[in-house]
C-alpha positions in Angstrom: 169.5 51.2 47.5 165.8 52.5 46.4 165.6 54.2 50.1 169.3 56.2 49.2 167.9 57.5 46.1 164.8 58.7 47.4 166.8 60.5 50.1 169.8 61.9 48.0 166.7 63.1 45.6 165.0 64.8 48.3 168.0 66.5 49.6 168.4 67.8 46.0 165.1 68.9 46.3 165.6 70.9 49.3 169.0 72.5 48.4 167.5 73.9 44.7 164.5 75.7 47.0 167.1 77.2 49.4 169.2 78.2 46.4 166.0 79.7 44.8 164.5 81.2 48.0 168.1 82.6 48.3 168.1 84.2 45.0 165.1 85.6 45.3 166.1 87.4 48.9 169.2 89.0 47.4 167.4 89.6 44.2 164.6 91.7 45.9 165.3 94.5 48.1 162.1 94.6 50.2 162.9 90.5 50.5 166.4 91.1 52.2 165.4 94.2 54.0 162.8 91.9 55.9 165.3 89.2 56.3 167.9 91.7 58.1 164.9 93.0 60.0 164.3 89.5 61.3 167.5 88.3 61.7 168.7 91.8 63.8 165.4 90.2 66.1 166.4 86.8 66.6 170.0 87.5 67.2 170.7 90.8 67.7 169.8 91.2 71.7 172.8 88.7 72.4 175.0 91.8 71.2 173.5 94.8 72.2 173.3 94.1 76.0 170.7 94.1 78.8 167.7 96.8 77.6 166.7 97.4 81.1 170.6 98.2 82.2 170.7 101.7 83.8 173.6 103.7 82.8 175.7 105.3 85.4 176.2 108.4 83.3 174.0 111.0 82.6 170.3 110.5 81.5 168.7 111.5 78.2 171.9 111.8 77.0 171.6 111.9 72.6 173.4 109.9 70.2 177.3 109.1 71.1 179.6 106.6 69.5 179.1 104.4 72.7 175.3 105.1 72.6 174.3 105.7 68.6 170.6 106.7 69.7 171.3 107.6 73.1 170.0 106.7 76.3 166.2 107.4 77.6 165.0 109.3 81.1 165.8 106.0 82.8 169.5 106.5 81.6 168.6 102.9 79.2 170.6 102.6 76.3 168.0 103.0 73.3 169.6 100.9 70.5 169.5 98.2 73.0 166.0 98.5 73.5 164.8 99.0 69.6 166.8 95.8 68.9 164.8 94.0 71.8 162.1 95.6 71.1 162.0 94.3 67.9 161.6 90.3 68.8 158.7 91.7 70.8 156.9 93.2 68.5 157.6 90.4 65.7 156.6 87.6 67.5 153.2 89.6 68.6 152.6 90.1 65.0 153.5 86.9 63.9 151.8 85.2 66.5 148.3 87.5 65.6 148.3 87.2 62.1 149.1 83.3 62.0 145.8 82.5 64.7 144.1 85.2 62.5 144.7 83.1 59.4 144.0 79.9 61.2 140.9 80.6 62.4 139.4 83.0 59.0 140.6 80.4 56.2 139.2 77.5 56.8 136.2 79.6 58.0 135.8 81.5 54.7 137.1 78.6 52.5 134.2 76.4 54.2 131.4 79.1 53.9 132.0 79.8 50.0 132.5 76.2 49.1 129.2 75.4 50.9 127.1 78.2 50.3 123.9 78.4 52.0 122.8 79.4 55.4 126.5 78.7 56.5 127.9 81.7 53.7 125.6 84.1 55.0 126.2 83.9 58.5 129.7 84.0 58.0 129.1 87.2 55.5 127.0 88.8 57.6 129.0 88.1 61.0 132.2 89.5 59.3 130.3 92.4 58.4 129.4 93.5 61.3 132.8 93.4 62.7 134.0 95.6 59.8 131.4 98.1 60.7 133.8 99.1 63.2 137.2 100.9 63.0 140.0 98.0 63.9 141.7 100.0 66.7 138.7 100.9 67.9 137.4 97.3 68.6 140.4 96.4 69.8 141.1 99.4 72.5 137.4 98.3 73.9 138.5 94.6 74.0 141.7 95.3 76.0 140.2 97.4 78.6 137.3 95.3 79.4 140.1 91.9 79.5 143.6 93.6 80.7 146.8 94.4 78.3 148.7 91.8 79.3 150.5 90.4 75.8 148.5 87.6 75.7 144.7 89.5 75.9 146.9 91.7 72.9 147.8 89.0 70.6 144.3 87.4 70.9 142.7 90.7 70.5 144.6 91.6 67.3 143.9 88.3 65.9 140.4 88.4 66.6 139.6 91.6 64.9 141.6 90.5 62.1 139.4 87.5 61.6 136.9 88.8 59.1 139.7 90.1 56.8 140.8 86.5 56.3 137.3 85.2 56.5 135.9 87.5 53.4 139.0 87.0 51.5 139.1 83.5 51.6 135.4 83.4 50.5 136.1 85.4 47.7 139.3 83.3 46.6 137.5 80.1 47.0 133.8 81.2 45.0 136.1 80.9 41.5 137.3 77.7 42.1 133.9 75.3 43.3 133.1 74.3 39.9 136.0 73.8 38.3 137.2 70.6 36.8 139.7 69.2 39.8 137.5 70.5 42.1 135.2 68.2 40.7 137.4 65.5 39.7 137.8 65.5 43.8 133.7 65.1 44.2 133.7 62.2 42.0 136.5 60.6 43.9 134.1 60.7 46.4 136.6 62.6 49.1 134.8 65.1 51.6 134.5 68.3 51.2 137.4 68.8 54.0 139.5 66.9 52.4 138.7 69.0 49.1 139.6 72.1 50.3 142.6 71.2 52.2 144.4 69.0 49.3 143.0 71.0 46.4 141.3 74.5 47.2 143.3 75.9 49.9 146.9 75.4 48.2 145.1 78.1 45.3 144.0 80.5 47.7 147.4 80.6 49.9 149.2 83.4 47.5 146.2 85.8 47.7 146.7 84.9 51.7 150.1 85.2 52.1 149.9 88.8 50.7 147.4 89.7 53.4 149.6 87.7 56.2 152.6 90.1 55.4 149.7 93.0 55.8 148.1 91.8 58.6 151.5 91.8 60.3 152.1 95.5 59.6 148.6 96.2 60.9 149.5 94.1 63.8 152.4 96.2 64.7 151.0 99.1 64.3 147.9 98.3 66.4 150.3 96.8 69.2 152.1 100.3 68.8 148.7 102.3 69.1 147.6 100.6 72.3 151.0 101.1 74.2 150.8 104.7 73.0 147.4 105.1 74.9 148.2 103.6 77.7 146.4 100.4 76.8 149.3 98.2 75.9 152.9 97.0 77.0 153.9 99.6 79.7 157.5 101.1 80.6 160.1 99.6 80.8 159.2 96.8 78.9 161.1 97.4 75.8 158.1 97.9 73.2 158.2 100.2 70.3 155.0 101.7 71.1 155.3 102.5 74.8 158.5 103.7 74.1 157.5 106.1 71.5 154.9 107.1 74.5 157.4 107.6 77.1 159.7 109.6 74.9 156.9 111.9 73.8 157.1 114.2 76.6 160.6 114.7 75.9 160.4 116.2 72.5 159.3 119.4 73.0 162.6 119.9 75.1 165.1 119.1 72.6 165.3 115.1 73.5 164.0 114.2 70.2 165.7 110.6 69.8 163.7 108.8 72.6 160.8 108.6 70.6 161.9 109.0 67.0 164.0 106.4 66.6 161.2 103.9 68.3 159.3 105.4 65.8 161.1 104.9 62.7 161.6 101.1 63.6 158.0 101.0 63.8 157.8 103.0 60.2 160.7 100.9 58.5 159.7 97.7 59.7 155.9 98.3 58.4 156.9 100.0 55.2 158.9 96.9 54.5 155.7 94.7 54.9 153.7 96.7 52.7 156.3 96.3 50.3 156.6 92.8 50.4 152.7 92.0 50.1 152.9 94.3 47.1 155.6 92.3 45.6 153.9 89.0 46.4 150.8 90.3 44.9 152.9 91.3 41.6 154.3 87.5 41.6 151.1 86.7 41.3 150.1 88.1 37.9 
């Protein structure tokens, strides 16, 4: 009986979040444009078809009812492409910005907590990755390891390291001397266990503003690398190389091979942006 109220209470639980994390999606427009962005990812390449299907028409043929964005000089259907694209590009920015954040937060959480030797190596360390433009780092990294999407996503991740490392820090500094913090040290719990049960669970809003950034920057560095050559190449269905590969085409009057790639990656960033603003408004 006292194991059916426990579980009818938790399923409560559950179905007022959902309810609440559903009003707030339909409430906020940046909220449900990134939920139709993610959702056109995971399921829309079961309707759209094959992206490296050759037509048997025409190529570089522009938008049609049959083909809204047209096909590319392979004679590939583009829509098809952008929506497959887009579970490429997602799951390398997802998968970037999550190690990033796995690797920087305890990092930075540990070295402000601590203080010491530890806080200035760390400072100092993320410094001088900073000292260098992102994109930069990151075009050196590929070339000397190869662009397969692995080498990418750890690449990404890496450089995006300090952000989450001097962030953290600067989270976490406020919060070492206040009362539950040490409430916790008189408890006599480690410090591990004082910044995982107590100190992190402050910091994650400030984080989870940066994530949604560090995803847009992920996307956009992904984007930058296929452009130069240093990334996903043709016909893998990337945004980025597929901006590339309709470049040459533009100055000929086959504007849609590369713009809409483009606007996917503009739309999709834009939407981001707007939704670590709106998390950081929450938070005020």
């Amino acid at each position: 009986m006292f194991q059916d109220q426990i579980s009818s209470e938790f399923s409560e639980n559950i179905v007022i979040k959902l309810r609440f994390w559903l009003r707030q999606i339909l409430q906020t427009p940046c909220y449900l444009a990134l939920s139709l962005i993610f959702l056109i990812a995971l399921i829309g390449p079961w309707f759209v078809g094959d992206p490296l299907a050759l037509s048997a028409g025409p190529r570089l043929t522009g938008p049609t009812p049959t083909s809204p964005f047209g096909t590319d000089q392979y004679g590939m259907d583009i829509l098809s492409r952008i929506v497959n694209g887009a579970r490429i590009d997602l799951f390398a920015a997802l998968s970037a910005a999550s190690l990033a954040a796995a690797v920087g937060m305890p990092l930075g959480a540990f070295a402000a907590y601590r203080g010491g030797v530890w806080d200035q190596v760390m400072l100092r360390t993320s410094e001088s990755f900073q000292a260098f433009p992102v994109l930069i780092l990151a075009m050196g990294a590929i070339a000397a390891l190869g662009s397969s999407m692995l080498n990418m996503i750890l690449v990404i991740a890496l450089v995006n390291v300090p952000v989450y490392i001097r962030l953290t820090r600067s989270a976490v500094m406020p919060l070492r001397e206040k009362d539950f913090v040490l409430a916790a040290r008189c408890a006599g719990l480690t410090d591990w266990k004082i910044l995982r049960r107590h100190i992190l669970p402050n910091v994650a809003p400030v984080v989870l503003a940066q994530f949604s950034v560090n995803c847009a920057w992920a996307i956009q560095i992904l984007a930058a690398l296929s452009f130069v050559g240093l990334g996903v190449k043709l016909p893998t269905p990337e945004w980025g190389a597929m901006v590339r590969g309709g470049s040459d085409y533009i100055l000929y009057g086959q504007w849609w091979v590369s713009v809409f790639p483009g606007l996917a990656i503009l739309l999709t960033v834009l939407t981001l942006n707007q939704v670590a603003d709106r998390i950081g408004q929450s938070r005020k």
